[in-house]
LONULUM-182327 format. One record per residue (C-alpha): y, z, x; residue number from 0. Coordinates in steps of 0.2 Angstrom, whole numbers. Layout:
<rs>
[r [Y,Z,X],NUM]
...
</rs>
This chain:
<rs>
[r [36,-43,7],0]
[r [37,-40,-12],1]
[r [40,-25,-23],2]
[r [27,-19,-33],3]
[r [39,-20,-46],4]
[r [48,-34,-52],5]
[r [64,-35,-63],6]
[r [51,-37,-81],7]
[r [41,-21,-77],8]
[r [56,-10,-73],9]
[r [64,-16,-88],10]
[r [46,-13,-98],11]
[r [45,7,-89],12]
[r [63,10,-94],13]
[r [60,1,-112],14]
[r [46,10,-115],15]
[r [53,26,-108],16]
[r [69,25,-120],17]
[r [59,21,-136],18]
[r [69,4,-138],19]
[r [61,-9,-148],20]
[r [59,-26,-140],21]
[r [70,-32,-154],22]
[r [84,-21,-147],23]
[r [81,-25,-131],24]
[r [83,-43,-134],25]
[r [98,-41,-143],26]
[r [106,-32,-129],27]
[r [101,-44,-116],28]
[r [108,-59,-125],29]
[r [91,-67,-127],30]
[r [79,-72,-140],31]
[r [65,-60,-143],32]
[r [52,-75,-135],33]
[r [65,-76,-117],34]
[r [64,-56,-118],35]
[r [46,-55,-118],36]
[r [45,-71,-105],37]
[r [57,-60,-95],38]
[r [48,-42,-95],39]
[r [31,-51,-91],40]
[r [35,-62,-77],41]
[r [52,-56,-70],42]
[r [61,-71,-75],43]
[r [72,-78,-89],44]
[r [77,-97,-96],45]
[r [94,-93,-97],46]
[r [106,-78,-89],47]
[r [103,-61,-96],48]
[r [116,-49,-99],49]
[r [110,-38,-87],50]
[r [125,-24,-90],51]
[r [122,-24,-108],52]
[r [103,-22,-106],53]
[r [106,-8,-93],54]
[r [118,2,-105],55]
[r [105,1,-118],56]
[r [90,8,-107],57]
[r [97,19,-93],58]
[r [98,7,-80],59]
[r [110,0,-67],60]
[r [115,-16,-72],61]
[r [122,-25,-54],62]
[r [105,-15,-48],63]
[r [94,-24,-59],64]
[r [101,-39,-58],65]
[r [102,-40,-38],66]
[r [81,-34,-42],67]
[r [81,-51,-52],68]
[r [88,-61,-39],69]
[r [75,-56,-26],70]
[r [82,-40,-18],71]
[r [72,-30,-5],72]
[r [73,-17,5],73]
[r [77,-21,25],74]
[r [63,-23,33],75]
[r [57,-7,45],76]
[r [47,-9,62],77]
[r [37,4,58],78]
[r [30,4,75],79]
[r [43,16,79],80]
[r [34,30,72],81]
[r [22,28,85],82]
[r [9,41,77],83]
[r [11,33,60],84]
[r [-2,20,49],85]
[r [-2,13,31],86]
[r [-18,7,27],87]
[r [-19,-2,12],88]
[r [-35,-5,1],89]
[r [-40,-18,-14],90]
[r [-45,-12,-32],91]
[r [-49,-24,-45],92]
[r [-32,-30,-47],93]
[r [-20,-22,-38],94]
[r [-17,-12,-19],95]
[r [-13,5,-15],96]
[r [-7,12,2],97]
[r [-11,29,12],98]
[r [-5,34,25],99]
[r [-11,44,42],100]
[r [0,52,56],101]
[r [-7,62,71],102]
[r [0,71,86],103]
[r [-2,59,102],104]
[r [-7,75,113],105]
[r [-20,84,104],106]
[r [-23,70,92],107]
[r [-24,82,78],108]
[r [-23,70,60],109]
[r [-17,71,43],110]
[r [-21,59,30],111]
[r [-10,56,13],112]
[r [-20,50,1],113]
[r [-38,39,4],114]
[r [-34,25,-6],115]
[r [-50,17,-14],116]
[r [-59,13,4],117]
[r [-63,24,17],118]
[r [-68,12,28],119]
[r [-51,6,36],120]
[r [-48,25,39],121]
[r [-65,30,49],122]
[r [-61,13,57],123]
[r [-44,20,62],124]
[r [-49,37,66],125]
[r [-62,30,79],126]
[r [-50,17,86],127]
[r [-36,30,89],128]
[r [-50,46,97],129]
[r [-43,55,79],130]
[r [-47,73,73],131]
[r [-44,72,54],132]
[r [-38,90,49],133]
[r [-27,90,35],134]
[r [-27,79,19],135]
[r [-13,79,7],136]
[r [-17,72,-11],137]
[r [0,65,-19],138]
[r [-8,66,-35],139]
[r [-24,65,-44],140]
[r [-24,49,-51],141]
[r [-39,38,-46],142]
[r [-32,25,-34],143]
[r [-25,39,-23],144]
[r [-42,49,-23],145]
[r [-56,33,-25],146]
[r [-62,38,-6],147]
[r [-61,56,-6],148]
[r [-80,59,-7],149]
[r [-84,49,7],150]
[r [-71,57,17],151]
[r [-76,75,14],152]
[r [-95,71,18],153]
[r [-90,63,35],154]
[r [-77,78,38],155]
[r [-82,93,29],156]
[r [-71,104,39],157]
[r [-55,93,34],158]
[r [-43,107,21],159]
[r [-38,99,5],160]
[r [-21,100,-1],161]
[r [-15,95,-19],162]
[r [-4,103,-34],163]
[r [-17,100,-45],164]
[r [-21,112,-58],165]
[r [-40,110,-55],166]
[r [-37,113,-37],167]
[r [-45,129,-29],168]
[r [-31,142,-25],169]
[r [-32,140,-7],170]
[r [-30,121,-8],171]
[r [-15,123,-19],172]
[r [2,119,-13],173]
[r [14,135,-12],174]
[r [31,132,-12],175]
[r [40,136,5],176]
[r [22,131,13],177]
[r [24,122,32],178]
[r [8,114,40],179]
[r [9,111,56],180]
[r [0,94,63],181]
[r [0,98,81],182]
[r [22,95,83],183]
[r [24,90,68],184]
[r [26,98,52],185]
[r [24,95,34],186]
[r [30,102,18],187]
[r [31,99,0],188]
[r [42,95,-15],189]
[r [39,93,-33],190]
[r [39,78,-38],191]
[r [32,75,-56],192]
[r [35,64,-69],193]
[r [23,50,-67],194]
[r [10,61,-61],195]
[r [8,83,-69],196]
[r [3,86,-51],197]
[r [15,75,-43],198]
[r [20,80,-24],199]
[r [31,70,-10],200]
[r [27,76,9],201]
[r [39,77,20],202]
[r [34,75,39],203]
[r [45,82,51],204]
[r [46,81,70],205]
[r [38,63,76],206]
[r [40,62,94],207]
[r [54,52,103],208]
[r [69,57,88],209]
[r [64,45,71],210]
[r [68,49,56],211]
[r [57,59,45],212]
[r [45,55,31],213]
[r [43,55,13],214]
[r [25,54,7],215]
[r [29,52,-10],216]
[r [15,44,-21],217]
[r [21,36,-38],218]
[r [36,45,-38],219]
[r [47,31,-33],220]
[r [45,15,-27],221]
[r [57,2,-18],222]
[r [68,-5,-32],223]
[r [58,6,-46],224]
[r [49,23,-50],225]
[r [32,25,-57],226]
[r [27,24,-76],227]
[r [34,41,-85],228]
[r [36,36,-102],229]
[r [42,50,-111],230]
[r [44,59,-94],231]
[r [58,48,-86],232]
[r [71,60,-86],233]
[r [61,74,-79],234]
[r [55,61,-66],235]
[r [71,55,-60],236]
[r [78,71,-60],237]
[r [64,77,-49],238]
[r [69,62,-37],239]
[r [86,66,-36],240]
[r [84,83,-32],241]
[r [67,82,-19],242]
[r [70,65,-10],243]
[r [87,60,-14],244]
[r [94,74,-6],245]
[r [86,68,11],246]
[r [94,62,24],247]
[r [99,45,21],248]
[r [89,38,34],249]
[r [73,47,29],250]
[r [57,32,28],251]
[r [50,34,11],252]
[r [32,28,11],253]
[r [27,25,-7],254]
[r [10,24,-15],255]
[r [11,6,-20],256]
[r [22,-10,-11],257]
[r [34,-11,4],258]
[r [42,5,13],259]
[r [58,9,11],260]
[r [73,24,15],261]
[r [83,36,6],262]
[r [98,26,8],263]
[r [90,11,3],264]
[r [86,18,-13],265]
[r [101,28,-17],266]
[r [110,13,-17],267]
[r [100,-2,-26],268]
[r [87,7,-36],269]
[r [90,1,-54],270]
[r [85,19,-61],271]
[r [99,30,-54],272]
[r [115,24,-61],273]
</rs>
């Protein structure tokens, strides 16, 4: 298991975010501009940073960061216990991207998050598993979460779109309040943006045999990071505070990019909420 992230690149969002110099940045860290840029790029310093002084600087927990720095991750979750549950994840040119399927074990009624940029391991999936693809719920509109929608509307031209895009037609845009029921389980939304205008987390309710529920929550967050915001960091963390954080803690979060993780998880070692 790795995180999508590691300590450099949530040092670089939450650099970039604040509009801190590298110079700045340095000086706060206790490092030389060179060991400051070695350690945004790779993760990994020559000598100690000064993690609390770096986090002051740039809105981040400093004991958070560091324990990211020092190989951190989440626990590892059986997801096997959501017996209706799959990640599938697909290859671009130079990173992975997951989405995710559930379906009712009776009627075998699906729902998928997001394609990903293959549709193949899903038609695999959905013939392996005797699945009746439904619903699919878009994250956001950003091409790695969308690559295979084409092919997946032409195989299942019935399946109903949901999005909060702007672009989208009104009756696939997400209403607030709005529940979708997959066979016994239902599924709502949140707003979520920040890294994404359209940004939405899902949150799947009732999987048989009494698990937690799920997040579906795109870029919004990751384990140990959030997604790229720039200047929209603040209303992107706010929007996680208020939408996931307020979860249960033992809610599965299943990000868009790098290992699963849970409310809890976050709430207590992600370097962005301080």
């Amino acid at each position: 298991m790795t995180l999508e992230d590691h300590c450099g690149d949530v040092i670089g969002k939450a650099r970039r975010s604040a509009g801190v110099s590298i110079e700045s940045a340095a000086r706060a860290a206790n490092l030389s501009v060179r060991e400051f840029d070695d350690l945004e790029q790779t993760g990994r310093a020559s000598k100690q940073p000064d993690f609390k002084g770096l986090g002051n600087l740039l809105q981040l927990h400093g004991v958070k960061l560091q324990q990211v720095a020092e190989g951190w991750l989440p626990q590892p979750i059986d997801l096997s216990r959501w017996q209706s549950l799959r990640q599938i994840t697909t290859s671009g040119s130079n990173f992975t991207v997951n989405a995710y399927m559930v379906w009712d074990a009776v009627t075998r009624e699906t729902a998928l998050f997001d394609t990903g940029f293959s549709a193949e391991p899903i038609f695999s999936l959905i013939e392996e598993e005797h699945l009746q693809p439904s619903h699919l719920f878009i994250t956001h509109s950003h091409h790695d979460h969308i690559e295979a929608l084409g092919p997946i509307r032409r195989r299942f031209p019935e399946i109903r779109l949901h999005s909060s895009s702007n672009g989208a037609p009104s009756d696939q845009r997400n209403q607030t309040g709005q529940i979708i029921r997959v066979g016994g389980m239902s599924v709502s939304n949140r707003p979520t943006p920040g890294h994404a205008e359209d940004g939405v987390t899902y949150l799947i309710n009732g999987f048989p045999g009494g698990v937690p529920s799920v997040a579906v929550v795109g870029d919004a967050i990751f384990a140990g990071s959030i997604g790229g915001a720039r200047e929209l960091a603040d209303l992107a963390k706010r929007a996680i505070r208020e939408h996931i954080f307020s979860l249960p803690a033992e809610t599965l979060i299943c990000p868009g990019h790098g290992p699963v993780t849970t409310v809890s998880e976050e709430t207590a070692h992600n370097p962005f909420f301080v």
